[in-house]
PDB file of N, CA, C and O in Angstrom:
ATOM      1  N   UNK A   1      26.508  12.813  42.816  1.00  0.00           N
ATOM      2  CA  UNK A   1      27.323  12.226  43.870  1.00  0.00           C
ATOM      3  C   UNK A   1      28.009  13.352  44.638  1.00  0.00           C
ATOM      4  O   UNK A   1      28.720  14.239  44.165  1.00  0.00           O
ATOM      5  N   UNK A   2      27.646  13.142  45.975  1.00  0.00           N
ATOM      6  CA  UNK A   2      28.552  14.162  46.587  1.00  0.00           C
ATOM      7  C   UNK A   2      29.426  13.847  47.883  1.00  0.00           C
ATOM      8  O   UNK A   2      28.732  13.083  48.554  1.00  0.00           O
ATOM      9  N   UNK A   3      30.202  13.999  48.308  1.00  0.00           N
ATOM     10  CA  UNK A   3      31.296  13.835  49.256  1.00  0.00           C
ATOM     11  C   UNK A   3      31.510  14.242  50.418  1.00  0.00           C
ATOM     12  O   UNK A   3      32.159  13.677  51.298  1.00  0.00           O
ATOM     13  N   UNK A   4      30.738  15.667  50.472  1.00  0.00           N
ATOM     14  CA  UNK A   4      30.707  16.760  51.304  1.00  0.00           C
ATOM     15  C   UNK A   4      31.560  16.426  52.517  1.00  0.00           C
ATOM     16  O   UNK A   4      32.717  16.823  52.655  1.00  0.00           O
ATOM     17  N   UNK A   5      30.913  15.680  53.369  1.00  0.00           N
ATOM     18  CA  UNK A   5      31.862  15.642  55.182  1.00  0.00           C
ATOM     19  C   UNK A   5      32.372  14.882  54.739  1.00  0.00           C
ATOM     20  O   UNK A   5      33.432  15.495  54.612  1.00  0.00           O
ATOM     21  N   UNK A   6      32.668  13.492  54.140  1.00  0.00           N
ATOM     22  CA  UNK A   6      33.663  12.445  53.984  1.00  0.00           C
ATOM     23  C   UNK A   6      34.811  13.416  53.818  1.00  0.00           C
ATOM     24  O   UNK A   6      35.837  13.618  54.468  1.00  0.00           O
ATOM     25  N   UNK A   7      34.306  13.934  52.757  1.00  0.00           N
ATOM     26  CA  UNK A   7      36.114  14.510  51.961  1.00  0.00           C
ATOM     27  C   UNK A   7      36.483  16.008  52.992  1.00  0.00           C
ATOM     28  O   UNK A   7      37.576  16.570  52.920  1.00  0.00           O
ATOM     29  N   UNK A   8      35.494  16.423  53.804  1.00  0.00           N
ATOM     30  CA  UNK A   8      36.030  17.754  54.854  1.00  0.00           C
ATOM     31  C   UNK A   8      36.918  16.764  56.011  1.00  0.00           C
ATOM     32  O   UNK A   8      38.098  16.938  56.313  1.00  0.00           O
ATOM     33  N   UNK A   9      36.188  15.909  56.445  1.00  0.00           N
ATOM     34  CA  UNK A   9      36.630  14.755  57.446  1.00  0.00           C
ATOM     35  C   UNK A   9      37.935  14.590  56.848  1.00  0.00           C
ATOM     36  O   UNK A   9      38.848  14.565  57.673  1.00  0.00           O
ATOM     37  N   UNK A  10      38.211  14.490  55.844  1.00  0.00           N
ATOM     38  CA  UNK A  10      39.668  13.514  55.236  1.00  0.00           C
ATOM     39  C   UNK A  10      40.862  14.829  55.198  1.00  0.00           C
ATOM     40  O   UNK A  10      42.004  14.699  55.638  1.00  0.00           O
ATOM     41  N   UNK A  11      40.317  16.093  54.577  1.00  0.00           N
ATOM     42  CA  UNK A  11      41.710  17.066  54.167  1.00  0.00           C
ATOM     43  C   UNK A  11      41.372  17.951  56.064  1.00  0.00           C
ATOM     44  O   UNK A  11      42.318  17.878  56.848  1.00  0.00           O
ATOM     45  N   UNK A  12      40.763  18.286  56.292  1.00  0.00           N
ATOM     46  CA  UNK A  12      40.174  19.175  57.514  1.00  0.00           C
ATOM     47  C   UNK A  12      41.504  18.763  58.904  1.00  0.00           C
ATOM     48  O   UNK A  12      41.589  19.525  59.866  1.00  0.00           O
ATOM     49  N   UNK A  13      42.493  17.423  58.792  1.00  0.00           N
ATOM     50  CA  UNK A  13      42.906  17.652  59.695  1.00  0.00           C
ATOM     51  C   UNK A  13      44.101  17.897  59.498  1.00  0.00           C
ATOM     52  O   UNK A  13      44.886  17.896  60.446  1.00  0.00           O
ATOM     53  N   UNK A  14      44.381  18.080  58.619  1.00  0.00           N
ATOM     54  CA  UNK A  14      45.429  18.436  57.554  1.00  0.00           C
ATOM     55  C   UNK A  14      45.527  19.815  57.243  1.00  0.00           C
ATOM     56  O   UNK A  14      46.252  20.162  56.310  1.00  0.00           O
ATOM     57  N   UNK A  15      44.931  20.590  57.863  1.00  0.00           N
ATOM     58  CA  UNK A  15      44.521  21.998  58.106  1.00  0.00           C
ATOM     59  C   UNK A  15      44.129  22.504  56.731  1.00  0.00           C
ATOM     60  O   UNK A  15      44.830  23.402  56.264  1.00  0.00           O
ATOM     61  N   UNK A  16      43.120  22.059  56.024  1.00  0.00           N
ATOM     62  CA  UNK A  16      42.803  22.792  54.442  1.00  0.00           C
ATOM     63  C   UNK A  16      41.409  22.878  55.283  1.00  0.00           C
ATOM     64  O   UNK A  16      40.900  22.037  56.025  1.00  0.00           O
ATOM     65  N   UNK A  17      40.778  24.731  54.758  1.00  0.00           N
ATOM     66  CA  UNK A  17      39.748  24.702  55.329  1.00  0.00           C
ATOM     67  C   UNK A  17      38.433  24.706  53.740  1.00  0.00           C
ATOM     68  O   UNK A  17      38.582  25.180  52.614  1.00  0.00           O
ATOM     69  N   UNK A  18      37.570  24.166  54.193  1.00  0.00           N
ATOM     70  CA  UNK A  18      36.904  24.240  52.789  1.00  0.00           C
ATOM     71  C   UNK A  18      36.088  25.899  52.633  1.00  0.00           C
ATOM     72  O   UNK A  18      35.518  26.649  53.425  1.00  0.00           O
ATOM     73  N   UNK A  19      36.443  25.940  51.014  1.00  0.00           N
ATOM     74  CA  UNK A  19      35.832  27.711  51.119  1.00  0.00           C
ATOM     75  C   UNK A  19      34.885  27.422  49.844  1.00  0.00           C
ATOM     76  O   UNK A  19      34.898  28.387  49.080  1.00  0.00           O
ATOM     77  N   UNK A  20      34.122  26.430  49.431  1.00  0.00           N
ATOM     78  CA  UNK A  20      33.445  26.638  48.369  1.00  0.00           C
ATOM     79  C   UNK A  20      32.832  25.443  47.785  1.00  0.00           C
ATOM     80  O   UNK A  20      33.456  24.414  47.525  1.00  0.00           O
ATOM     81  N   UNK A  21      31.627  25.622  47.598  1.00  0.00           N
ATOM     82  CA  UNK A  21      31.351  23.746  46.892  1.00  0.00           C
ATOM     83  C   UNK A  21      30.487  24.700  45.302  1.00  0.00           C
ATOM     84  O   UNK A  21      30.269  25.911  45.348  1.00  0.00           O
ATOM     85  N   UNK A  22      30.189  23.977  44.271  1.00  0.00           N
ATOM     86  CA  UNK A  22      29.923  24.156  43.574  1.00  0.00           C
ATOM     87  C   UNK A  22      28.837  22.921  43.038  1.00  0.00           C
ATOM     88  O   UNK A  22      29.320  22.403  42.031  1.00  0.00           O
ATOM     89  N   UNK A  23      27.803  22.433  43.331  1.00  0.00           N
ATOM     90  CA  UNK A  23      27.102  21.538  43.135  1.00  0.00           C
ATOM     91  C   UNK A  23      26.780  21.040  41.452  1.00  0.00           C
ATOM     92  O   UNK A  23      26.269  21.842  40.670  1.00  0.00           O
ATOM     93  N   UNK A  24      27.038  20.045  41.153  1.00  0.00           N
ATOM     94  CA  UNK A  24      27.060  19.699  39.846  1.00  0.00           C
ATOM     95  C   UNK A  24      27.660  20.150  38.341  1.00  0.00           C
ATOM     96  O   UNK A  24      27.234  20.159  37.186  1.00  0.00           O
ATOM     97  N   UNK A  25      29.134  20.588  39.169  1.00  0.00           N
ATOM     98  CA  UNK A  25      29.668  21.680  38.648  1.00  0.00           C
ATOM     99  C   UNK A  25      31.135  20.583  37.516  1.00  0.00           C
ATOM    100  O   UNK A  25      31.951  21.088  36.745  1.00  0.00           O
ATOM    101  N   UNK A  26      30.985  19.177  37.824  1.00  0.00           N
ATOM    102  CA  UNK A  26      31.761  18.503  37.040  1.00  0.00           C
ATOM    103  C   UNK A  26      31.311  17.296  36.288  1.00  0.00           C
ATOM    104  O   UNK A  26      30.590  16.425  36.776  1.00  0.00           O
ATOM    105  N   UNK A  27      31.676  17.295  35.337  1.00  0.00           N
ATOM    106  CA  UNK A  27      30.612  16.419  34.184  1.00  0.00           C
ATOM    107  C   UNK A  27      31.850  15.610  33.713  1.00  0.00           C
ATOM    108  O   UNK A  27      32.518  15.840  32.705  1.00  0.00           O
ATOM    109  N   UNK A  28      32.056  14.510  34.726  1.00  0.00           N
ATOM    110  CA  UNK A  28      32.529  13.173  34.113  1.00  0.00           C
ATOM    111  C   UNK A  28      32.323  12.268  32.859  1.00  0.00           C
ATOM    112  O   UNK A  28      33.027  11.997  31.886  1.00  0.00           O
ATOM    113  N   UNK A  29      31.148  11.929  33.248  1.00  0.00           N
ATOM    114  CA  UNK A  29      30.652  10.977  32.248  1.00  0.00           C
ATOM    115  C   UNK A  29      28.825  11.608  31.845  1.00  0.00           C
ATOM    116  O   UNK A  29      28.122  12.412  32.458  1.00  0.00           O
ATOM    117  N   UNK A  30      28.544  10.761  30.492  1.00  0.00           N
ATOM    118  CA  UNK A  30      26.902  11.195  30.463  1.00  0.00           C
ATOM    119  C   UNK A  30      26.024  11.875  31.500  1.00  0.00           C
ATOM    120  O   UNK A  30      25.640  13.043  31.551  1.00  0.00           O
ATOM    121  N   UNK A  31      25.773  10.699  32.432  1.00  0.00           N
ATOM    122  CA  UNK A  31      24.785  10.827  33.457  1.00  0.00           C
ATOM    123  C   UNK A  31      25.867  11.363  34.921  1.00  0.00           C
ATOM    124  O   UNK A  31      25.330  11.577  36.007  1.00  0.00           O
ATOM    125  N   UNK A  32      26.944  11.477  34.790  1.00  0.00           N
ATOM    126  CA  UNK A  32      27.849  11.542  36.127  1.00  0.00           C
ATOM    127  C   UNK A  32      28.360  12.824  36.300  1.00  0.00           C
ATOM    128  O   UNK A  32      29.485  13.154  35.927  1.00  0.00           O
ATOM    129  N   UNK A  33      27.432  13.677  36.947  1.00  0.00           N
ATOM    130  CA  UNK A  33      27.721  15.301  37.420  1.00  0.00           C
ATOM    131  C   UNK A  33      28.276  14.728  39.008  1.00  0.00           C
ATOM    132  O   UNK A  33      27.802  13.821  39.693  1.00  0.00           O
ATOM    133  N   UNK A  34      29.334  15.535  39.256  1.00  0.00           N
ATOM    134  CA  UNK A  34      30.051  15.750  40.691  1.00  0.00           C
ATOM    135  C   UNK A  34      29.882  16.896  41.216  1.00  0.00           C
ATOM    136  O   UNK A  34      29.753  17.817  40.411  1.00  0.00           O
ATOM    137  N   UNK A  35      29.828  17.216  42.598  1.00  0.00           N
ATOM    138  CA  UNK A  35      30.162  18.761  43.235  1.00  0.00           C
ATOM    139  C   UNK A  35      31.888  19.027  42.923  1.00  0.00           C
ATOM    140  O   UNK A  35      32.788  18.196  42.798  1.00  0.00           O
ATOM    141  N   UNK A  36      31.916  20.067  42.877  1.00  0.00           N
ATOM    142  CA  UNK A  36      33.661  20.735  42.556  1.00  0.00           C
ATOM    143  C   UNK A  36      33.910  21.785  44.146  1.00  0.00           C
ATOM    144  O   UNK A  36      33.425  22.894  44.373  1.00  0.00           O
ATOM    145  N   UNK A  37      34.885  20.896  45.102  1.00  0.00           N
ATOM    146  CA  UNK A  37      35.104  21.099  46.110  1.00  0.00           C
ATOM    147  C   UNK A  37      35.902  22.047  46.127  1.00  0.00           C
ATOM    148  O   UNK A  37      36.593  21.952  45.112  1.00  0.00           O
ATOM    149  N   UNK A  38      36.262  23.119  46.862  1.00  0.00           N
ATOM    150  CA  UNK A  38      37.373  24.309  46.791  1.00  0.00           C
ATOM    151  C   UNK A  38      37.757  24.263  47.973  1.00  0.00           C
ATOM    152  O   UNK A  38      36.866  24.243  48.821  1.00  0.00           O
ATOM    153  N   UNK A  39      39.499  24.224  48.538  1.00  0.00           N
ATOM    154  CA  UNK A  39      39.763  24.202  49.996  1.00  0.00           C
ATOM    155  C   UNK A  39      40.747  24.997  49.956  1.00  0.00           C
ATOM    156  O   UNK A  39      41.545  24.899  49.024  1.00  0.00           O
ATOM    157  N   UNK A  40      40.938  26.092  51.086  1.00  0.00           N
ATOM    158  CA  UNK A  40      42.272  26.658  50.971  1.00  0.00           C
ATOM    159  C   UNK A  40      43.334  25.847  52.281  1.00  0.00           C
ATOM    160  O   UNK A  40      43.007  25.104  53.205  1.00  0.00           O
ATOM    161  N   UNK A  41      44.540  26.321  51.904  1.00  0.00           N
ATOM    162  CA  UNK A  41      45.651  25.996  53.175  1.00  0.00           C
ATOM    163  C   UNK A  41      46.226  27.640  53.648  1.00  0.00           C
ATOM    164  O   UNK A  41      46.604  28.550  52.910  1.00  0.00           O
ATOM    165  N   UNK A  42      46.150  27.610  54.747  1.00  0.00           N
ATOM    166  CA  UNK A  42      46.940  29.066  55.447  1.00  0.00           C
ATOM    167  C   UNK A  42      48.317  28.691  55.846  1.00  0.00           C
ATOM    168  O   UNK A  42      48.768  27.997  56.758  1.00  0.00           O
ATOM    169  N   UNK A  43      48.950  29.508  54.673  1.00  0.00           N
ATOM    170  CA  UNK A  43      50.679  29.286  54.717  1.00  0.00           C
ATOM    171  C   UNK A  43      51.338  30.328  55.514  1.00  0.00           C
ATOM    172  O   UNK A  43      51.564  31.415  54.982  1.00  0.00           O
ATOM    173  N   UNK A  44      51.761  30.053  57.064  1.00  0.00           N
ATOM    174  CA  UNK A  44      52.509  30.528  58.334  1.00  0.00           C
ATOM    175  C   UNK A  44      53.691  30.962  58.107  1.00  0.00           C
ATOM    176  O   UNK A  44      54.388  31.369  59.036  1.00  0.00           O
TER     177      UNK A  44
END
């Protein structure tokens, strides 16, 4: 399962820029691998 633009769409206007995906990098359940999203914020 992956999220990719939904979840850039959702934090992105909120100024977090995404710096990293990690594809199947989270193991919920048995069969349920996730991507592990990485976003930074630039603190002014």
């Amino acid at each position: 399962m992956t999220l990719g633009p939904r979840l850039v769409a959702e934090v992105g206007p909120d100024g977090w820029t995404p710096v990293g995906v990690f594809p199947d990098a989270l193991l919920i359940g048995p069969d349920d691998l996730r991507d592990e999203h990485w976003f930074q914020l630039r603190l002014n």
